[in-house]
C-alpha positions as CSV (number, residue, x, y, z in Angstrom):
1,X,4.9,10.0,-26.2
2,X,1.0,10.2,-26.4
3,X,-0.3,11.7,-29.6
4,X,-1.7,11.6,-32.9
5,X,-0.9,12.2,-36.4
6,X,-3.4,11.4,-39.8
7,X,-1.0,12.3,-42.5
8,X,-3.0,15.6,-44.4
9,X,-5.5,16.0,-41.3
10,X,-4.0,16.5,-37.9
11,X,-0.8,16.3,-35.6
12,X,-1.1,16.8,-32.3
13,X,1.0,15.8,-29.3
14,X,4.5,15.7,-28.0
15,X,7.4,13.7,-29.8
16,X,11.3,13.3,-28.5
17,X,14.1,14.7,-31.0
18,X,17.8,15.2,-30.4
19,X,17.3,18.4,-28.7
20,X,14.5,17.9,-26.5
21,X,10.5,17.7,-26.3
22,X,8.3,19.0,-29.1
23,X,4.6,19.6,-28.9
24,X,2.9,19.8,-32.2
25,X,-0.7,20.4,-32.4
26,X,-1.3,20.9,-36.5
27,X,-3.6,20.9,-39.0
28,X,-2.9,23.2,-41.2
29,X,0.2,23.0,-42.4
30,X,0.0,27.0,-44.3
31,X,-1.4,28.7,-41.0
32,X,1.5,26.7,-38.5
33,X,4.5,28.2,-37.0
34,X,7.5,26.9,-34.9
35,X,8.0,29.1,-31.7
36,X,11.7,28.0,-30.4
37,X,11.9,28.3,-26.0
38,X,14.6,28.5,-24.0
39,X,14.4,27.2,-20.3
40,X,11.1,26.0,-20.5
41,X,9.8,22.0,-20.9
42,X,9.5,21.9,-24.4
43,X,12.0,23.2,-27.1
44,X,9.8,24.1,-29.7
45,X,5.9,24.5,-30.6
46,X,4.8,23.6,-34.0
47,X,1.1,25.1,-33.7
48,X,-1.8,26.9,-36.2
49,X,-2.4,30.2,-35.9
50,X,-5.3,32.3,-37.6
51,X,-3.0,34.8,-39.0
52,X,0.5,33.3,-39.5
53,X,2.4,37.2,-40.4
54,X,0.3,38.6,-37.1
55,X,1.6,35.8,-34.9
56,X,5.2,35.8,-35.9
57,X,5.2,40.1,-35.4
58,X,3.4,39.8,-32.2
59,X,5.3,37.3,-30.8
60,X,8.6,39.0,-32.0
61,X,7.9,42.3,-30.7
62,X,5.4,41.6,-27.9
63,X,2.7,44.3,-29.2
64,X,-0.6,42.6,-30.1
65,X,-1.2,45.7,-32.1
66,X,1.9,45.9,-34.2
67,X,1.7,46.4,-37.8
């Protein structure tokens, strides 16, 4: 699948695993998370985030001003 990964810079793209598709677009590897889908194209998303904790609660609880 088309893509690109610099080992320590950047991965970005989709790759094939067991389960199904994966689209990564990475390049920081302390501010990334892994959002799991269900019924969708991909399986998972391995992407940055500004705020790692934020993401993860908003995306958990669907309130962008959670705290």
């Amino acid at each position: 699948m088309p893509g690109i990964h610099v080992p320590g810079l950047i991965t970005a793209g989709t790759s094939i695993s067991k389960t199904g598709k994966i689209f990564y677009d990475v390049t920081d590897n302390k501010k990334s998370i892994v959002v799991e889908l269900k019924n969708e194209k991909y399986e998972k998303l391995i992407i940055d985030v500004e705020d790692v904790e934020r993401a993860i609660l908003y995306i958990s609880t669907g309130n962008p001003l959670a705290k």
